[in-house]
Backbone as JSON, one array per atom type, in Angstrom:
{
  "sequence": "XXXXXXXXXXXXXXXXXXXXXXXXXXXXXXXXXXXXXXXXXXXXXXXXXXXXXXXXXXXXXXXXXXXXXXXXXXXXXXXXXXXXXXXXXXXXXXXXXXXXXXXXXXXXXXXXXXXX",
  "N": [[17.96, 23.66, 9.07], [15.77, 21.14, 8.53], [15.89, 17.68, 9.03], [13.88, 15.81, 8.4], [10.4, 15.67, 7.74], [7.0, 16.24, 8.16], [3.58, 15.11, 8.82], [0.09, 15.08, 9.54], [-2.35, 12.58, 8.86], [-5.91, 13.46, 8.06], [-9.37, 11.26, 7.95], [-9.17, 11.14, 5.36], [-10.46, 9.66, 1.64], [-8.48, 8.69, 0.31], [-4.62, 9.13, 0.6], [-1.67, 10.2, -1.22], [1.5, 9.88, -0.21], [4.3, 10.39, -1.11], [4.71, 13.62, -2.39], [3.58, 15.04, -0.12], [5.51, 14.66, 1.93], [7.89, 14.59, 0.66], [9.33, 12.16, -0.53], [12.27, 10.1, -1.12], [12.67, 7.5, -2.25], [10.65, 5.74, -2.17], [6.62, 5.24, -2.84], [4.22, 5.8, -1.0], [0.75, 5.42, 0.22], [-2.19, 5.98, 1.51], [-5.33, 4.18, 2.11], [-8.67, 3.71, 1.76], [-11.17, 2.24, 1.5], [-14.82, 2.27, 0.93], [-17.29, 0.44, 2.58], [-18.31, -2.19, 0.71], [-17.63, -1.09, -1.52], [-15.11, -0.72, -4.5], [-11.12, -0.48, -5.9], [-11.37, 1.18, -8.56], [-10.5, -0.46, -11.21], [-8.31, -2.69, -12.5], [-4.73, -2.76, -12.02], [-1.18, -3.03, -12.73], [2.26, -3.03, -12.49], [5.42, -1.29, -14.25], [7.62, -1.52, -12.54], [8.03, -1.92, -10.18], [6.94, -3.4, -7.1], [3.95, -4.23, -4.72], [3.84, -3.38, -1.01], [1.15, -3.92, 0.48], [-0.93, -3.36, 4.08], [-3.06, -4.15, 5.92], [-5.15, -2.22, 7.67], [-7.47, -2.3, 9.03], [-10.6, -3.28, 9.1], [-12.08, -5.61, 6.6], [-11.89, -7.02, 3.38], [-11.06, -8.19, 0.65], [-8.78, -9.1, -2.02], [-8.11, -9.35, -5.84], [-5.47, -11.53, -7.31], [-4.12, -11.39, -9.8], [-6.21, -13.4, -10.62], [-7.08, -14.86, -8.44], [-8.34, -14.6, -5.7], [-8.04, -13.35, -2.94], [-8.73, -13.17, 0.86], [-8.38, -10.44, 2.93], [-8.02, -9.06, 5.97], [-7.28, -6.74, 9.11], [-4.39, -6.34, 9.69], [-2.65, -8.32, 7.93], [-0.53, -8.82, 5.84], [0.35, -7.84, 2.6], [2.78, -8.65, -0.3], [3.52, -8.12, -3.54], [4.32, -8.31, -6.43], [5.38, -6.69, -9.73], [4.63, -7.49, -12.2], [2.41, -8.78, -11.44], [-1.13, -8.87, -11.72], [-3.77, -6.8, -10.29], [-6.62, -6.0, -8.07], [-8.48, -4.28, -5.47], [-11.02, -4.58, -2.88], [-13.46, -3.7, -0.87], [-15.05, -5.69, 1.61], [-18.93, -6.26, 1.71], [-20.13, -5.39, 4.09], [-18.31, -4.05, 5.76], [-15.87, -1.46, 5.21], [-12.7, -1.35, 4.35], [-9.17, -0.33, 5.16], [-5.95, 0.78, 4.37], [-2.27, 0.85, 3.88], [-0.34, 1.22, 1.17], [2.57, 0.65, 0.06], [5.09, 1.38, -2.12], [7.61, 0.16, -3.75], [10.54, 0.39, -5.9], [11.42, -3.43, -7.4], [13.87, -5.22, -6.06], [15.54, -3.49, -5.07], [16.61, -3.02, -2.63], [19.0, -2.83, -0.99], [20.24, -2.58, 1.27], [19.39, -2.95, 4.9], [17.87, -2.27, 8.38], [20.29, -3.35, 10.15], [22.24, -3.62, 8.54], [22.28, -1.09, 7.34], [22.36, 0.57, 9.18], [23.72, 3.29, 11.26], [25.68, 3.71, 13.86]],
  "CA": [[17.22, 22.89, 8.07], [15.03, 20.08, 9.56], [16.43, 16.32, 8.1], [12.56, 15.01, 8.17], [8.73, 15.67, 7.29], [5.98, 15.37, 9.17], [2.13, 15.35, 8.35], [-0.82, 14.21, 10.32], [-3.17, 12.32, 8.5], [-7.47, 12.94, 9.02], [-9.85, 10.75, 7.31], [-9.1, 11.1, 3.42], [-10.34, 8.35, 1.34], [-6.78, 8.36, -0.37], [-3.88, 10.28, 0.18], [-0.53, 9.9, -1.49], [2.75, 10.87, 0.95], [5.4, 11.04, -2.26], [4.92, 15.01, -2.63], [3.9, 15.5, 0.6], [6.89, 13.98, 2.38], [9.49, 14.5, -0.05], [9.69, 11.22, -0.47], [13.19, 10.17, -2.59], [12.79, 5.94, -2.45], [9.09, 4.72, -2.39], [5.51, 5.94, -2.83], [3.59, 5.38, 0.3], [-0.54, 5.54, -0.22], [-3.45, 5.16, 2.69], [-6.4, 4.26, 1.31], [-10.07, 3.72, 2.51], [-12.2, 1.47, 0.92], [-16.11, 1.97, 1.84], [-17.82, -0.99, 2.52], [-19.2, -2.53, -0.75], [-16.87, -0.55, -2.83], [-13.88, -1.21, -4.97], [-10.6, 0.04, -6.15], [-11.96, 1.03, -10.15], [-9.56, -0.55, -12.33], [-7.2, -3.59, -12.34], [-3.58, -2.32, -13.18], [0.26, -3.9, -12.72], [3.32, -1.8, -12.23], [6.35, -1.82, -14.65], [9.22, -1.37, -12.51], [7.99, -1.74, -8.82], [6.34, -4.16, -6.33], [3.49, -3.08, -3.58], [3.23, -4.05, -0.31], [-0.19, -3.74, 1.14], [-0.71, -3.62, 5.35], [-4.27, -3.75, 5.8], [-4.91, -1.27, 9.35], [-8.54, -2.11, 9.86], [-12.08, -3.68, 8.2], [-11.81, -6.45, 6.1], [-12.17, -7.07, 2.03], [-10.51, -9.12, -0.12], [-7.95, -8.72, -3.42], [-8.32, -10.31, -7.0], [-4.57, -11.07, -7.7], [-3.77, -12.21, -11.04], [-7.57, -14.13, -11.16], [-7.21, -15.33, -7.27], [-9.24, -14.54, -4.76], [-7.15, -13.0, -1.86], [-9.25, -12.99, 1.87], [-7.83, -9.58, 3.61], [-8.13, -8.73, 7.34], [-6.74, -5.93, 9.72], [-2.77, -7.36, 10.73], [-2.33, -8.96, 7.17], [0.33, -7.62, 5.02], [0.61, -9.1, 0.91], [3.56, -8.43, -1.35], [2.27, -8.22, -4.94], [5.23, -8.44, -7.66], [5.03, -5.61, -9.93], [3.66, -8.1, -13.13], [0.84, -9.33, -11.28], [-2.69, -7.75, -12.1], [-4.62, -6.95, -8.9], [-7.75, -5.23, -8.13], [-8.95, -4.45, -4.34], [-12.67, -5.06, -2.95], [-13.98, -3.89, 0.96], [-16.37, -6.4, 1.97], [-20.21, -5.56, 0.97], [-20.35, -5.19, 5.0], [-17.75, -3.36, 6.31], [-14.72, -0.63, 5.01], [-11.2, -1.62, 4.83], [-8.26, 0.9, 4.99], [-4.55, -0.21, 4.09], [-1.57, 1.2, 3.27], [0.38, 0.73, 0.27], [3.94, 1.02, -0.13], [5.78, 0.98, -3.38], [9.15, 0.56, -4.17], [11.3, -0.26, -7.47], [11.44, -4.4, -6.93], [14.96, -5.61, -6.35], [16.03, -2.2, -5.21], [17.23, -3.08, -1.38], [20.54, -3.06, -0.8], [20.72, -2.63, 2.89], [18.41, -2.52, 5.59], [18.05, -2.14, 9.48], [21.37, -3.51, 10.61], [23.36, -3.15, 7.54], [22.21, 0.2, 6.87], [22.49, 1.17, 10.15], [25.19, 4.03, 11.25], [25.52, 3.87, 15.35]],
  "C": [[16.87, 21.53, 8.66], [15.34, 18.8, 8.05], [14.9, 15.38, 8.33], [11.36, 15.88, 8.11], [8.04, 14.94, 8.14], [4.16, 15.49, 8.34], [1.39, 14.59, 9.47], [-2.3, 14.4, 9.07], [-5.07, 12.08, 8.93], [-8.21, 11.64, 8.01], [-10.37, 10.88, 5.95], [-9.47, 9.85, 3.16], [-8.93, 7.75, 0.63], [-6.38, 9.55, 0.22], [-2.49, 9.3, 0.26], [0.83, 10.37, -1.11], [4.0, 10.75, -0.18], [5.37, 12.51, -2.27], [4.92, 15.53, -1.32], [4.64, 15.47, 1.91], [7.97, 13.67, 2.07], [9.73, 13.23, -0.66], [10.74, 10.68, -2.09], [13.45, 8.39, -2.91], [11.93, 5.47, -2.75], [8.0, 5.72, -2.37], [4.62, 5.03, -1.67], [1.44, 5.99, -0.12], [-1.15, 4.99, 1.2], [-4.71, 4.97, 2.14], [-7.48, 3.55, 2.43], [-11.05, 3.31, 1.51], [-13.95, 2.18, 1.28], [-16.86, 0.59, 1.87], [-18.88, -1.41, 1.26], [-18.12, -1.95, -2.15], [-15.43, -0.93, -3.03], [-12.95, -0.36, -5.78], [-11.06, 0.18, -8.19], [-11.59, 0.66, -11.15], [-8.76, -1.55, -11.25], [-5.87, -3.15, -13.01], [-2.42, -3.73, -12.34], [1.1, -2.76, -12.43], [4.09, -2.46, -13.41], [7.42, -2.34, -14.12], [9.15, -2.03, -10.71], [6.49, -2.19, -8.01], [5.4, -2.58, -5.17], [3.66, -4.12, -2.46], [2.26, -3.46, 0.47], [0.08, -4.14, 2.76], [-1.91, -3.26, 5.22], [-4.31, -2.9, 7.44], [-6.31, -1.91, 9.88], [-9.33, -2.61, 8.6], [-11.61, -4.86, 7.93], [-11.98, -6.5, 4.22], [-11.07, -8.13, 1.5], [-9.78, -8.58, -1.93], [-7.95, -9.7, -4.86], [-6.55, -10.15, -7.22], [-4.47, -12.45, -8.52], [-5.28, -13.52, -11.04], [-7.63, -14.6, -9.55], [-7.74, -14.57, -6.48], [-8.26, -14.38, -3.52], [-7.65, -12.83, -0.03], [-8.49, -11.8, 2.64], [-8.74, -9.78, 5.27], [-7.14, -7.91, 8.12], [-5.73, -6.85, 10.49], [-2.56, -7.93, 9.56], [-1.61, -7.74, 5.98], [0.32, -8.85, 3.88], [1.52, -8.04, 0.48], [3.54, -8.87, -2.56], [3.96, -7.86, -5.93], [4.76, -7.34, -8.61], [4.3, -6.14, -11.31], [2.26, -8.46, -12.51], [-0.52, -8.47, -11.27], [-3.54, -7.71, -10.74], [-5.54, -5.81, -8.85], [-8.32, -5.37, -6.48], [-10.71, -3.95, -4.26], [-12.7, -4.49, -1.12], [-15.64, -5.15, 0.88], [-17.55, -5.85, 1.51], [-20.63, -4.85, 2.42], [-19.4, -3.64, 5.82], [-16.22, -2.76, 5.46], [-13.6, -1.28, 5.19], [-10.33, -0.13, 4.65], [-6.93, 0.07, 4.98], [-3.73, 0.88, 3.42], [-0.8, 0.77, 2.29], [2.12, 1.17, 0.15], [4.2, 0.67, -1.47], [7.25, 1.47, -3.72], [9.67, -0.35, -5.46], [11.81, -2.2, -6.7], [13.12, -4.51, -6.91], [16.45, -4.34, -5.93], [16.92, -1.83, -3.95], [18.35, -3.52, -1.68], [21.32, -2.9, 0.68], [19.03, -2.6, 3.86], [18.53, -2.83, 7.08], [19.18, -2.14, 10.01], [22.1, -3.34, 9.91], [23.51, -2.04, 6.89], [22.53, 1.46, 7.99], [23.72, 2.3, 10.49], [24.75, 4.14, 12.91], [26.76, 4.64, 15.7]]
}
């Protein structure tokens, strides 16, 4: 019985790796903007923060009424009250992953979780 999941991702405009990676801590998302277009809806979370890693393009995020400048190498951590809405440039596509996990929910990590 194999202790991990694998997938190789092609060029989906979304895809969500919770179902197909088992996944039993966080929801992981890649997403793909096109250039000019935007995510269709401003929501919030109840329970659980995102953090965004943009991979590539550029666009920009409305969070909570602010005006956010994105670029490929910029990571934001978004609180799970705050209202946010993502944008790709009118020029060029962004793509970014999202992570989501329940806020407040770490209790170890790298070295303290570690087993050597």
């Amino acid at each position: 019985m194999n202790k991990f999941d694998k997938i190789s991702v092609a060029n989906e405009a979304r895809i969500e790796l919770h179902d197909v990676l088992n996944l039993t801590g966080a929801e992981v998302s890649i997403n793909v903007l096109p250039a000019g277009a935007s995510v269709p809806f401003v929501h919030s979370h109840k329970c659980n923060e995102e953090i965004y890693a943009i991979l590539d393009g550029k666009g920009y995020a409305v969070i909570d009424g602010k005006k956010v400048d994105l670029t490929a190498g910029d990571w934001v951590r978004i609180s799970p009250a705050a209202k946010r809405q993502f944008f790709a440039s009118a020029d060029t596509a962004i793509k970014y992953i999202c992570i989501q996990v329940k806020e407040n929910s770490l209790e170890g990590y790298t070295m303290t979780d570690a087993v050597v």
